[in-house]
Each structure stands twice: as structure tokens, then as C-alpha cells.
KETOR-824134 format. One record per residue (C-alpha): x negated, y negated, z; residue number from 0; residue in three letters. Coordinates in steps of 0.05 Angstrom, whole numbers, plus 32768, in hexadecimal, padded with zeros to 4 digits. Each point is the difference from the previous one (the first is absolute). Layout:
% KETOR-824134
+------+-------+------+-----+---------+
| east | north |   up | num | residuo |
+------+-------+------+-----+---------+
|    X |     Y |    Z | NUM |     ALA |
...
+------+-------+------+-----+---------+
END
This chain:
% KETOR-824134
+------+-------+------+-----+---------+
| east | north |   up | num | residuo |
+------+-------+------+-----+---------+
| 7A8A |  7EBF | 80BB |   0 |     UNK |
| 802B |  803B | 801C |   1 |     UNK |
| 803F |  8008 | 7FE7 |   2 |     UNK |
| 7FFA |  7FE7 | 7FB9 |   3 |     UNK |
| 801F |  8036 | 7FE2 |   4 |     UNK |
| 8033 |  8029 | 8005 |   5 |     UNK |
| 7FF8 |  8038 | 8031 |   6 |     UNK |
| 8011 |  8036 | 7FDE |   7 |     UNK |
| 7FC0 |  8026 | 7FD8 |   8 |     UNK |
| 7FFD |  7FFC | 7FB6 |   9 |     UNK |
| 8008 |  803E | 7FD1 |  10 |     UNK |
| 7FCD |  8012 | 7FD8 |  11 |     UNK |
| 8029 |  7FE9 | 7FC8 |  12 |     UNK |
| 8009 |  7FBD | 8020 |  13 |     UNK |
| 7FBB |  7FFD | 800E |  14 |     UNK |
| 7FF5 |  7FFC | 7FAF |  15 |     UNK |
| 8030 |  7FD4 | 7FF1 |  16 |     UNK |
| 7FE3 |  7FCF | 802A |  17 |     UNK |
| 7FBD |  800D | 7FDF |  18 |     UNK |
| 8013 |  7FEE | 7FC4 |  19 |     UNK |
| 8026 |  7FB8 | 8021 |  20 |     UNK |
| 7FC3 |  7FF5 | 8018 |  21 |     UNK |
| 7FD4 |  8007 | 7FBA |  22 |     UNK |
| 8034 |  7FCB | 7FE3 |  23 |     UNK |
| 7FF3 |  7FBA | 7FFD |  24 |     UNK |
| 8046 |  7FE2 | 800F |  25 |     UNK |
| 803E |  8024 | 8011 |  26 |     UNK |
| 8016 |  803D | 7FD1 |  27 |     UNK |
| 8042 |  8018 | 7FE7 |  28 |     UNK |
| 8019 |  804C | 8012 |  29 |     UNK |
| 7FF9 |  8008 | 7FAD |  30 |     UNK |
| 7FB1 |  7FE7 | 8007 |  31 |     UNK |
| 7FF3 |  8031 | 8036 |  32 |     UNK |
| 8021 |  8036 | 7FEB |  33 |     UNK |
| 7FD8 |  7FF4 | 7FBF |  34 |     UNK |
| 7FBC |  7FFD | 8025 |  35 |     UNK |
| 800D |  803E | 802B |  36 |     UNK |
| 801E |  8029 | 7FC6 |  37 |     UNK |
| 7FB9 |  7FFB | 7FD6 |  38 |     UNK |
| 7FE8 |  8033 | 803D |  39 |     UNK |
| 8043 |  8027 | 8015 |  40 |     UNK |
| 8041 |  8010 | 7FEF |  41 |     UNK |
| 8034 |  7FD6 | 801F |  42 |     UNK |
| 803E |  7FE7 | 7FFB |  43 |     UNK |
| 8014 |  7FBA | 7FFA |  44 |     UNK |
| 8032 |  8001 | 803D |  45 |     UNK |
| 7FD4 |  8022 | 802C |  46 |     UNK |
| 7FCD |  7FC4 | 7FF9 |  47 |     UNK |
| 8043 |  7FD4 | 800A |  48 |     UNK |
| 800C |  8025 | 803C |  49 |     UNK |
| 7FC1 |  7FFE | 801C |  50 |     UNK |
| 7FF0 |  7FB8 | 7FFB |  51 |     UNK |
| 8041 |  7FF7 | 801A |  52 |     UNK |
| 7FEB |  8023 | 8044 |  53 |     UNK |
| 7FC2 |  7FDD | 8001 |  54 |     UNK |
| 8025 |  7FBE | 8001 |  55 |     UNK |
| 802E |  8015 | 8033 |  56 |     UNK |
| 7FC5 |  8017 | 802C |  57 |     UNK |
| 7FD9 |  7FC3 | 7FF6 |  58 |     UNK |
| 7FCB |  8010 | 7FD9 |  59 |     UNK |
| 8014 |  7FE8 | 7FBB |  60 |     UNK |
| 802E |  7FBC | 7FF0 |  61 |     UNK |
| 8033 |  800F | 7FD6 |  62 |     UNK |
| 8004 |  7FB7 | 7FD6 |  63 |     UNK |
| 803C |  7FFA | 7FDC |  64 |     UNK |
| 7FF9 |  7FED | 7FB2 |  65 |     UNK |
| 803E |  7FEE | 7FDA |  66 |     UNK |
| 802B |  8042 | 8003 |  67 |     UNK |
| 7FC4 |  8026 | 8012 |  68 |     UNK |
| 7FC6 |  8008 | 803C |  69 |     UNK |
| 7FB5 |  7FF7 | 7FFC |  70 |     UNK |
| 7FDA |  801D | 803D |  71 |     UNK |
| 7FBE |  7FEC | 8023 |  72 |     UNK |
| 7FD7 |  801B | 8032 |  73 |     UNK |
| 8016 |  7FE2 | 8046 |  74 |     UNK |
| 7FC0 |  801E | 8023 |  75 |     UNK |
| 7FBD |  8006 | 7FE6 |  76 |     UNK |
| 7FE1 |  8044 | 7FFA |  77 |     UNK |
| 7FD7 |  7FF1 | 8041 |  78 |     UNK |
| 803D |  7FEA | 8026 |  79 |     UNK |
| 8023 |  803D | 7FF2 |  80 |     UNK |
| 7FC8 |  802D | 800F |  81 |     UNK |
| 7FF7 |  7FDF | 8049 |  82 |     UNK |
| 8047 |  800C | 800C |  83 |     UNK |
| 8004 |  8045 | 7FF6 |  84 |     UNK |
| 7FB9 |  800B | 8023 |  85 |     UNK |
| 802A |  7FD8 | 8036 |  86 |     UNK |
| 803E |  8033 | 7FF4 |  87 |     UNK |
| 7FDA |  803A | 800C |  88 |     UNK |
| 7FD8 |  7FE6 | 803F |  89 |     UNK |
| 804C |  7FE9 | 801A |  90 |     UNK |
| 8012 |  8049 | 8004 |  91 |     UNK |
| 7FC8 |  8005 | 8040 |  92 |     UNK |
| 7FE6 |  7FEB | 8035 |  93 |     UNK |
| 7FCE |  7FFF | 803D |  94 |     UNK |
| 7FC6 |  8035 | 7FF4 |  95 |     UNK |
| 8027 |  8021 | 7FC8 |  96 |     UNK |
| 7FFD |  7FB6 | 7FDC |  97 |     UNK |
| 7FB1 |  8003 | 8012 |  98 |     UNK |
| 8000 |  8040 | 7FED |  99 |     UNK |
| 801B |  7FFA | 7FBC | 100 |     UNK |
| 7FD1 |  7FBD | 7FF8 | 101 |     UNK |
| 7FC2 |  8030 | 800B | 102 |     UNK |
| 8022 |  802E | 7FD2 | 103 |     UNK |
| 8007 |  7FCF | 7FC4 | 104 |     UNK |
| 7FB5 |  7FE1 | 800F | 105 |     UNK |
| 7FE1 |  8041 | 7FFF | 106 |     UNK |
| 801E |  8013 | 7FC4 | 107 |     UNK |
| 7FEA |  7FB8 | 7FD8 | 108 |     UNK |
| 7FD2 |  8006 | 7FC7 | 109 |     UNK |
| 7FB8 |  7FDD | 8015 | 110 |     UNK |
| 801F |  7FC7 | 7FCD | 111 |     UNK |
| 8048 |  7FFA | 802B | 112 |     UNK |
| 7FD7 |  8004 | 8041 | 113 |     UNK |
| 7FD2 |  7FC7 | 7FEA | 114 |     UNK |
| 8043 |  7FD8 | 7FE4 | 115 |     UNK |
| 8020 |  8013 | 804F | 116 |     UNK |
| 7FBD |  7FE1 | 8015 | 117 |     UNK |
| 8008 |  7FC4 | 7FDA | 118 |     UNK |
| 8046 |  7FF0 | 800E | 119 |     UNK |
| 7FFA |  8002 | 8045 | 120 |     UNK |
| 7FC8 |  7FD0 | 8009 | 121 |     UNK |
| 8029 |  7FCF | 7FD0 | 122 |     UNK |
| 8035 |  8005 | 802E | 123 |     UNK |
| 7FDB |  7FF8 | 803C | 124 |     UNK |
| 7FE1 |  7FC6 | 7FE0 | 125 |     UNK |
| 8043 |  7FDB | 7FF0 | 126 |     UNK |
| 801B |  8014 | 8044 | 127 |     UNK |
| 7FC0 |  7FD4 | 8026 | 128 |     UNK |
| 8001 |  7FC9 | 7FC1 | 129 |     UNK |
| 8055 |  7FFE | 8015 | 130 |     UNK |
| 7FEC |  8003 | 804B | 131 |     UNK |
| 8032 |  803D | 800C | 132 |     UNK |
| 7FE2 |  802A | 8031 | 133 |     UNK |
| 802D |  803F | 7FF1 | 134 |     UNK |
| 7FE2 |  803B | 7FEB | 135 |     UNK |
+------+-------+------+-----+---------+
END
């Protein structure tokens, strides 16, 4: 599942836009998010216009076209993207410091995020031997 997003890191503002694609039930209009995002913080319209602009040219929204106009929808899921900037920041080591940083992010996991590790490891495992693929 690498790769399916751009690989450049989202903003923070990015990172809320594509919250609020994601709470929509079809694809949105730049005039319905700016709407939705403007009930919490002052922004202008052609900065969300701009910014779900980027996201489509990074691949993480589609930018539908709609008569004269564009509707955008998510192009990842929330979970997609997350993996792939987990997968981001691993890519930037490697060897023990990769290990290193592992232990690092385990150690620091809430008793709830260590149990959820847990439990997606042994899912995995358990797909690997139902798939007969033998890589770790």
C-alpha cells in the first residue's frame, strides 16, 4: 500500500481540509468547505481553493470537475494516509537507527496503542499464513 499518496507531508492546514472531505458524504465544492471550516476559523475562500488544489495535485484528494466548477473527494482514506506518513518518517532511517526509532515509538504508545500494535500484528501474521506468504 506504499506509495498511495503523494510524498510530500501535509500541512497542518491540509491536514484539516482533508478532515472535513472526509466527514462528507459525496464530493464537496471549495464553497461547501470553506463553509464548514469557516464555522471554526477564519479563512479565506481561496486559500481553501488553494489548498484542495495541492491536495489533488499530490494525490490525496480528486479534483472532479462539475460544469464550470470542481467538487473534490478524498483519494485516500484517513488510515491510508496515516500509514504513509508513518512509512515517510521510517523512510528517513535505517538499520539500528530504524530499530531504534521503532523501540522509540513503542515505548512511547499508550497501553491502548500498544494493545492496538498487538492486535494488528497478529492480524497480519494471520493473513500472511492464511495467503501462504512466508515474508515477515
Amino acid at each position: 500500500m506504499r506509495g498511495v499518496v503523494g510524498r510530500t507531508r501535509l500541512g497542518e492546514l491540509e491536514r484539516v481540509v482533508m478532515d472535513q472531505l472526509w466527514a462528507f458524504e459525496g464530493p464537496a465544492t471549495v464553497r461547501q468547505v470553506h463553509d464548514a471550516l469557516s464555522r471554526t476559523r477564519d479563512i479565506a475562500y481561496t486559500t481553501v481553493m488553494t489548498v484542495l488544489d495541492r491536495l489533488a495535485r499530490k494525490g490525496s484528494a480528486e479534483q472532479l470537475r462539475d460544469g464550470r466548477a470542481y467538487r473534490y473527494r478524498p483519494a485516500v482514506s484517513r488510515e491510508e494516509l496515516t500509514a504513509e506518513l508513518m512509512h515517510q518518517a521510517l523512510d528517513t532511517v535505517d538499520g539500528s537507527d530504524r530499530t531504534l526509532a521503532l523501540l522509540r515509538f513503542v515505548d512511547s504508545a499508550t497501553p491502548d496503542d500498544a494493545e492496538a500494535l498487538r492486535a494488528a500484528l497478529a492480524e497480519l501474521e494471520q493473513r500472511r499464513a492464511d495467503d501462504g506468504d512466508t515474508q515477515p
